[in-house]
N, C-alpha and C positions, 0 to 999 in steps of 0.2 A: 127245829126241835123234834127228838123224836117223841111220838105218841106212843100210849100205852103198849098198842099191839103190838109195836118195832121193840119194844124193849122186854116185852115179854117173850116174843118170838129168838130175839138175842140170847136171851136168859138160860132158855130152854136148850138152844144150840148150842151155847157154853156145856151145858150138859151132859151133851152126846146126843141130846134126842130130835129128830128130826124137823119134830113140828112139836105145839103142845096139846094137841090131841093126844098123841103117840107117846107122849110124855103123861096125862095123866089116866091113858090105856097103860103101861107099864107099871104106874104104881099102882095102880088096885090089882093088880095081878098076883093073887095071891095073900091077900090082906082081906081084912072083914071093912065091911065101909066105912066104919067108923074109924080104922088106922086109915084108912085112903083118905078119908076127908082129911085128917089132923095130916096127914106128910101135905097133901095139897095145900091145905092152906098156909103151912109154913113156906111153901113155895110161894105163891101168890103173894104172902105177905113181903119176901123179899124182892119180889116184882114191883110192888107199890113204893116201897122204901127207894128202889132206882128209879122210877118214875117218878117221885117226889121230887130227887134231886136235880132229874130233868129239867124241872118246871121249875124249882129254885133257882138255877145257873141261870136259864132263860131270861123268869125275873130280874137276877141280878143284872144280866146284861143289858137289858131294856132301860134299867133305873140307872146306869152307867151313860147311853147313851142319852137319856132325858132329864138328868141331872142339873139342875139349876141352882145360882147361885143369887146371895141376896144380901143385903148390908146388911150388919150387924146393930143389936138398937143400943148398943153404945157408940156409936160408929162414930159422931161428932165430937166423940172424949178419946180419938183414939189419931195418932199421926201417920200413921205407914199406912199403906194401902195393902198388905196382904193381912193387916190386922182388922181392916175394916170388911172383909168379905167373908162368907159362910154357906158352905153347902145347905140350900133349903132342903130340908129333910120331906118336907110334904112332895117333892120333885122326887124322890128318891121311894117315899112309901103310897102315892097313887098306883089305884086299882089297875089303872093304863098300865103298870109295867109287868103286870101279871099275866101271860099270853091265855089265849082263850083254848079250855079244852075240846 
């Protein structure tokens, strides 16, 4: 998975800009602070939103691979066997599948 800094550093270069030093040396360049802060943090916020998704994919894939299945509690009132099984949802929304920042 990548961390933050890989995706910010990504973001930045999508950009044109080298690094994100050089990227938030550029936008104040010519702006009073207070435009520099608000472009930056609409940057930064798109940062976070990709990095969000990082970490969701991650999750999802973890709960993919840790996924557990469990009888159903009607399972004795039920005759086929792919009606008596059930994805355990607790398998699927443990902390475990959530990668550590």
């Amino acid at each position: 998975m990548k961390n933050f800094e890989d995706v910010r550093n990504e973001y930045f270069i999508e950009l044109g800009f080298k690094n994100p030093e050089s990227a938030v040396f550029d936008m104040s360049l010519g702006r009073s602070k207070l435009e520099s802060a608000i472009m930056i943090e609409r940057h930064y916020t798109e940062i976070g939103k990709r990095f969000a998704l990082e970490v969701a994919k991650e999750s999802l894939s973890n709960a993919a691979d840790n996924v557990s299945m469990k009888m159903k509690d009607n399972a004795y009132e039920l005759d086929l066997m792919d009606d008596i099984l059930e994805v355990d949802k607790e398998s699927i929304l443990s902390h475990d599948n959530i990668p550590e920042l």
